[in-house]
NUDRENGU-580049 format. One record per residue (C-alpha): residue number from 1; residue in one letter; x negated, y negated, z negated. Coordinates in nm, 2 decimals, decimal comma. Example, Ala and Ser with C-alpha at 12.3 -4.5 7.8 and 13.67 -1.06 7.14 Angstrom:
<sites>
SITE   resi   resn       xx       yy       zz
SITE      1      A    -1,23     0,45    -0,78
SITE      2      S    -1,37     0,11    -0,71
</sites>
This chain:
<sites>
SITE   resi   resn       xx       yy       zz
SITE      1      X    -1,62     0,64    -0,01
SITE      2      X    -1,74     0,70    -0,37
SITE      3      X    -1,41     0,55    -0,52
SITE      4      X    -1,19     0,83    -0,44
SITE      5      X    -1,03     0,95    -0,73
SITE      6      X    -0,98     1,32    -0,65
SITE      7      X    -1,21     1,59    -0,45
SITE      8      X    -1,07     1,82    -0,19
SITE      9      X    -1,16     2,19    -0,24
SITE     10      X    -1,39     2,22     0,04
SITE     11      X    -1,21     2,56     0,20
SITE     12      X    -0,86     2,50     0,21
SITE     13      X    -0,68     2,36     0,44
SITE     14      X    -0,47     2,00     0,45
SITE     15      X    -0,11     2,00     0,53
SITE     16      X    -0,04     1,64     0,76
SITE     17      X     0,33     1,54     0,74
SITE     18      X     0,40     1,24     0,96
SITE     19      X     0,73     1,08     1,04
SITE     20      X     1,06     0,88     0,89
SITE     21      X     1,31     1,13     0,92
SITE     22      X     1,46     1,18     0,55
SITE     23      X     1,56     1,63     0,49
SITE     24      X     1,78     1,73     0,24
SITE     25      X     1,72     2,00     0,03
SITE     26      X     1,84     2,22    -0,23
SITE     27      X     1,72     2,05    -0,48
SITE     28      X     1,83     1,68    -0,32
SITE     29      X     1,68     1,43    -0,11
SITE     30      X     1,32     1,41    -0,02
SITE     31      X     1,21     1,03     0,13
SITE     32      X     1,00     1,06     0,47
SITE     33      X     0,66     0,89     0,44
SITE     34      X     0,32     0,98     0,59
SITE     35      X     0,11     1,14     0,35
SITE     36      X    -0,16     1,42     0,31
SITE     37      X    -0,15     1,68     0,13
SITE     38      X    -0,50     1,90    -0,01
SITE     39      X    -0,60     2,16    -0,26
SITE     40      X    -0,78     1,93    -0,51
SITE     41      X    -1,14     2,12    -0,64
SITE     42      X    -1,16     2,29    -0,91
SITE     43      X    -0,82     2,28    -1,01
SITE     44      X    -0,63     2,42    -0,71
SITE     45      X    -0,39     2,16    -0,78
SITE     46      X    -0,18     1,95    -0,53
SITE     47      X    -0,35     1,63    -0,41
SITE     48      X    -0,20     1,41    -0,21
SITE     49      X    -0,27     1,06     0,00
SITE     50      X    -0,03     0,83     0,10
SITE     51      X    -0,11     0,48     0,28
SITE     52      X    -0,07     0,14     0,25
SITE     53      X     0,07    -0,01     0,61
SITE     54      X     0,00     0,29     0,79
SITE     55      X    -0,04     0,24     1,19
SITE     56      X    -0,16     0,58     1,32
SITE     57      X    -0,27     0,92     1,22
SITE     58      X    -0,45     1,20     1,44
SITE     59      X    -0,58     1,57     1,33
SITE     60      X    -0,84     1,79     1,52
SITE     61      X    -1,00     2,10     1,42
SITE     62      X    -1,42     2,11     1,39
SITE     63      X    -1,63     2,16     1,15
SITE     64      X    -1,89     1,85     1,24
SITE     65      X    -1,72     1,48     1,21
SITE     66      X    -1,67     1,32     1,51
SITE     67      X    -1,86     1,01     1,36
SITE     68      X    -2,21     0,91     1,25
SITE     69      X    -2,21     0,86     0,90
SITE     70      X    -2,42     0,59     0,77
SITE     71      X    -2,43     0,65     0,43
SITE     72      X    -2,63     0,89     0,23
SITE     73      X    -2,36     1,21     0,23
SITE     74      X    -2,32     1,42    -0,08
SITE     75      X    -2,11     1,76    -0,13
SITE     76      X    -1,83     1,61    -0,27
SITE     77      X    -1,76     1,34     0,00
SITE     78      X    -1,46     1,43     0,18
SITE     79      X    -1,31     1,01     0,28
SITE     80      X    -1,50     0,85     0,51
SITE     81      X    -1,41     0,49     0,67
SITE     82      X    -1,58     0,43     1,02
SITE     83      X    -1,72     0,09     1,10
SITE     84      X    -1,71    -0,06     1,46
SITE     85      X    -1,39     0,22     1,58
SITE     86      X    -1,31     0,20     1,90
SITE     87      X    -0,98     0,36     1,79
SITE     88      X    -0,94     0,09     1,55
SITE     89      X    -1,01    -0,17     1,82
SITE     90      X    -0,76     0,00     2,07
SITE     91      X    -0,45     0,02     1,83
SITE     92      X    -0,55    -0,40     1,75
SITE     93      X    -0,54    -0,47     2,13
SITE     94      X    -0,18    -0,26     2,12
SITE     95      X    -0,05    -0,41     1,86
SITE     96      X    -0,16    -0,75     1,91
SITE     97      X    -0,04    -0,73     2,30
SITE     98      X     0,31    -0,57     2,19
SITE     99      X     0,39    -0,72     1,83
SITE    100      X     0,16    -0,99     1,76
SITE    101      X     0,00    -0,79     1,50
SITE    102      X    -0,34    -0,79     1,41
SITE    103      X    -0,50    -0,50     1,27
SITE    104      X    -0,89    -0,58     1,25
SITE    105      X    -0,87    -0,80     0,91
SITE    106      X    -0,62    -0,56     0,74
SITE    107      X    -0,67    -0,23     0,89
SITE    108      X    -0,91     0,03     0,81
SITE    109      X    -1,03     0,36     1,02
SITE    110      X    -1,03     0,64     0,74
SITE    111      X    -1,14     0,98     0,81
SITE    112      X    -1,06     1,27     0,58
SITE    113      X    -1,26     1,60     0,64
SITE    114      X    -1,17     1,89     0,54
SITE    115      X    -1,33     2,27     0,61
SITE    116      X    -1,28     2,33     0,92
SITE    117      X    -1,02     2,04     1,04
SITE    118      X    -1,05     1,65     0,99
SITE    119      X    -0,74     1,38     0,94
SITE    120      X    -0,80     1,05     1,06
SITE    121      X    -0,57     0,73     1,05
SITE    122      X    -0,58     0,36     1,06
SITE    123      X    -0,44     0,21     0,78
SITE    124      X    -0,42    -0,13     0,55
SITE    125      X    -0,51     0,10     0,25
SITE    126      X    -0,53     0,46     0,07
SITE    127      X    -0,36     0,61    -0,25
SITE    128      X    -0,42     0,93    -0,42
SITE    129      X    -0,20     1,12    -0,64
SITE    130      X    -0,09     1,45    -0,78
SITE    131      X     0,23     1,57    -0,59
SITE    132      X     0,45     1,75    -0,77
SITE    133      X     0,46     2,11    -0,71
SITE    134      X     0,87     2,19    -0,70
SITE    135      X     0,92     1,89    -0,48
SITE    136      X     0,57     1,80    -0,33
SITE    137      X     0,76     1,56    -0,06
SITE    138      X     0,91     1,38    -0,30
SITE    139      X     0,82     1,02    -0,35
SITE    140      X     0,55     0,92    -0,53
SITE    141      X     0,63     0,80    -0,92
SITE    142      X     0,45     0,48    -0,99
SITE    143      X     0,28     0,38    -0,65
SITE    144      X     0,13     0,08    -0,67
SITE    145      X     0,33     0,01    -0,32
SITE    146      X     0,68     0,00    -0,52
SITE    147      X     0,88    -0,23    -0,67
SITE    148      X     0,82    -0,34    -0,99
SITE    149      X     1,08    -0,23    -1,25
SITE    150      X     1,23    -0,49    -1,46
SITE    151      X     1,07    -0,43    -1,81
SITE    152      X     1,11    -0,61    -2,13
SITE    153      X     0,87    -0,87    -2,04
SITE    154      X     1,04    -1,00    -1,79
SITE    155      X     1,12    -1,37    -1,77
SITE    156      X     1,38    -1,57    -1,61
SITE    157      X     1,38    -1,90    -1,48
SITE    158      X     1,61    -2,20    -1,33
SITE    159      X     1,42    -2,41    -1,01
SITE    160      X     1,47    -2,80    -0,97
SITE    161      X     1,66    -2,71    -0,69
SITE    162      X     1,89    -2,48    -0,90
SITE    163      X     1,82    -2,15    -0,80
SITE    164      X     1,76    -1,88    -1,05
SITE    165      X     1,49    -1,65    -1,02
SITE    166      X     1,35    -1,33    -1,24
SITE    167      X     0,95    -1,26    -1,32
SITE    168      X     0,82    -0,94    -1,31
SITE    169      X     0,47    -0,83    -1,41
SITE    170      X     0,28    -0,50    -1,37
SITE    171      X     0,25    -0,30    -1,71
SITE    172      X    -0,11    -0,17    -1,59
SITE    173      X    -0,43    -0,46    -1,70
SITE    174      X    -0,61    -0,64    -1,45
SITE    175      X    -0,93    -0,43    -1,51
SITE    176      X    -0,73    -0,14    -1,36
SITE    177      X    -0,54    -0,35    -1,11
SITE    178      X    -0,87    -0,48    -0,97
SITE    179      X    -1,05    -0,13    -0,94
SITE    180      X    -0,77     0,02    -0,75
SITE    181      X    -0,71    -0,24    -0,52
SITE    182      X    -1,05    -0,14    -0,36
SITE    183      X    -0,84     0,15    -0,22
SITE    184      X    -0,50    -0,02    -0,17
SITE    185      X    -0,30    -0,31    -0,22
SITE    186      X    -0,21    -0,35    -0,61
SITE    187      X     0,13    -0,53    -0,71
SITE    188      X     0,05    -0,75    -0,98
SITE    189      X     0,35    -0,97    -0,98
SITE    190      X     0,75    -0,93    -0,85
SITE    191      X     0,97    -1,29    -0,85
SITE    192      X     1,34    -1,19    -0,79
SITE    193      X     1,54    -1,43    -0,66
SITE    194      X     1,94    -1,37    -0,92
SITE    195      X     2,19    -1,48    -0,66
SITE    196      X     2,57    -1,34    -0,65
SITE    197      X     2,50    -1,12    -0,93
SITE    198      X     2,24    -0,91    -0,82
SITE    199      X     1,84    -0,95    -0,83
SITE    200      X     1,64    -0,88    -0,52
SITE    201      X     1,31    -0,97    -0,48
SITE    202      X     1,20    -1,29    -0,29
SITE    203      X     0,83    -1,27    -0,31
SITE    204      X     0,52    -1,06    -0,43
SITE    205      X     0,18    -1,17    -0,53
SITE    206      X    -0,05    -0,84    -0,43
SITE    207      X    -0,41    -0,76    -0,53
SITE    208      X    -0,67    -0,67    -0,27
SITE    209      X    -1,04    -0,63    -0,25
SITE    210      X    -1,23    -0,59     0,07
SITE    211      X    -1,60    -0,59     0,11
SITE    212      X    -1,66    -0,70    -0,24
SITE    213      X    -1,40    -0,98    -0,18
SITE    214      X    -1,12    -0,98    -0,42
SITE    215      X    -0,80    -1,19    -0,31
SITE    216      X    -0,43    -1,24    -0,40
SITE    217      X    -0,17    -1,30    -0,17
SITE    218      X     0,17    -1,38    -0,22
SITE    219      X     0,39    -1,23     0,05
SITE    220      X     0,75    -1,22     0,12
SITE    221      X     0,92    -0,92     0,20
SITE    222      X     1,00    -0,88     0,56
SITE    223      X     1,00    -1,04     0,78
SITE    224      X     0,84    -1,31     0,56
SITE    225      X     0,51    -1,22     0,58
SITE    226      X     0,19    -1,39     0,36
SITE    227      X     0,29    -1,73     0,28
SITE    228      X    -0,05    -1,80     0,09
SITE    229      X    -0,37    -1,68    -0,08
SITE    230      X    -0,63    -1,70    -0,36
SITE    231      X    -0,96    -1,56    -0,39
SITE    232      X    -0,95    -1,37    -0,72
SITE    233      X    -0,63    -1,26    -0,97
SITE    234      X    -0,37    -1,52    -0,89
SITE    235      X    -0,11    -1,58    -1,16
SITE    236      X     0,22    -1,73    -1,05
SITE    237      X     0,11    -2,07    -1,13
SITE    238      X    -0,14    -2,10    -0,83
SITE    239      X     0,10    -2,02    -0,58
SITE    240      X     0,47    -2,26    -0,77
SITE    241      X     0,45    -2,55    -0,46
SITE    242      X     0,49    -2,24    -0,19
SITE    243      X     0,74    -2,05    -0,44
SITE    244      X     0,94    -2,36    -0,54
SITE    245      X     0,92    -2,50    -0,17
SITE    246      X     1,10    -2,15    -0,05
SITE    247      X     1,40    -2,17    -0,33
SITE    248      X     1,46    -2,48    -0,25
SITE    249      X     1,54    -2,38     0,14
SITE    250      X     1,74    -2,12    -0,05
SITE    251      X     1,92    -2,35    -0,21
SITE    252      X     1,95    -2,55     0,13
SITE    253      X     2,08    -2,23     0,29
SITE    254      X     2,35    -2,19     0,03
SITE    255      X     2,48    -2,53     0,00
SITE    256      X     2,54    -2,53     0,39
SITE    257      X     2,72    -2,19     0,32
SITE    258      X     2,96    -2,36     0,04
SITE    259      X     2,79    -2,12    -0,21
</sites>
């Protein structure tokens, strides 16, 4: 992949940290998240990947990738994805037979090599960042994965159906949004539903581009799922018939609830 914003020094060793089990600390409370962590080049700085819908992750020593690479390889390459896996293809068939969730479409296999060791996991996307050095497992600021903060841009609306919701853009412009989501899913819009006081989010149009194909999809949280999609950058207006149909079953919901 020749996207990859950062370079892994090509001697030192990753650090793999897999798992959901939150640690305190002294200095407070580190989130658990899959991520790994690397030396970047040049630098010796810490490095760090994080993933996007992450379904599995594996580590082996060797010095030779366990794959044929088709691409032309240069020094710096370190992230490699691996067309026709059969790894990928095993954890579909599991998923499929166990969840009913698909992985081919969405899912990538990525392979990270390092010296002597290589990283691989299947995964919707990738993320690279600079980890900070006093708390390295803390999470990341500013992943394109979080929740949009509310920002001074925000607007608010009222539905026909009476419920009132809360817009949210990203700050970053859609040049950037569009060149990152080659690695991972991008954010680009939050609508909160305001209900009782509080604001909590009731959809999210994301950003994607796959195989030169650049779609938005507006997805509700879980266990929602994607409601609809759009081949390029979607504003709110393309997807208002799904959004307003879905506050008007809110509204539904609540007048049955005497709210």
């Amino acid at each position: 992949m020749r996207d990859v914003p950062l370079v892994a020094d090509s001697v030192a060793s990753p650090r793999l940290v897999y798992g959901g089990l939150d640690l305190s600390s002294d200095d407070g409370r580190d989130d658990a998240y899959t991520a790994i962590y690397f030396v970047v080049a040049g630098s010796g700085s810490l490095g760090r990947v994080t993933f996007e819908g992450i379904d599995a992750v594996r580590g082996a020593r060797g010095e030779t990738l366990p794959y044929d690479i088709r691409q032309p390889r240069q020094a710096a390459d370190w992230v490699f994805t691996v067309d026709e896996s059969l790894w990928l293809a095993e954890r579909h068939h599991y998923e499929v037979a166990h969840y009913s969730t698909p992985l081919l479409e969405t899912h990538q296999h990525y392979t990270f090599a390092f010296h002597d060791e290589f990283v691989e996991a299947i995964a919707g996307g990738i993320w690279f960042d600079m980890a900070d050095s006093a708390r390295p497992f803390a999470r990341p600021d500013q992943h394109p994965l979080a929740r949009l903060d509310p920002g001074p841009d925000r607007e608010r609306f009222r539905s026909p159906s009476g419920i009132e919701w809360e817009l949210r853009r990203a700050v970053r412009g859609d040049a950037d949004l569009a060149r990152d989501s080659r690695l991972c899913s991008q954010r680009i819009y939050q609508l909160n539903l305001l209900l009782d006081g509080r604001s909590s989010e009731g959809a999210s149009i994301w950003l994607r581009m796959r195989n030169g194909r650049t779609v938005s999809r507006l997805v509700r949280p879980w266990p929602g799922g994607e409601v609809a999609q759009r081949e390029g950058i979607a504003n709110p207006g393309d997807f208002e018939e799904q959004w307003e149909a879905y506050l008007a079953a809110v509204a539904q919901r609540r007048r049955e609830m005497g709210r």
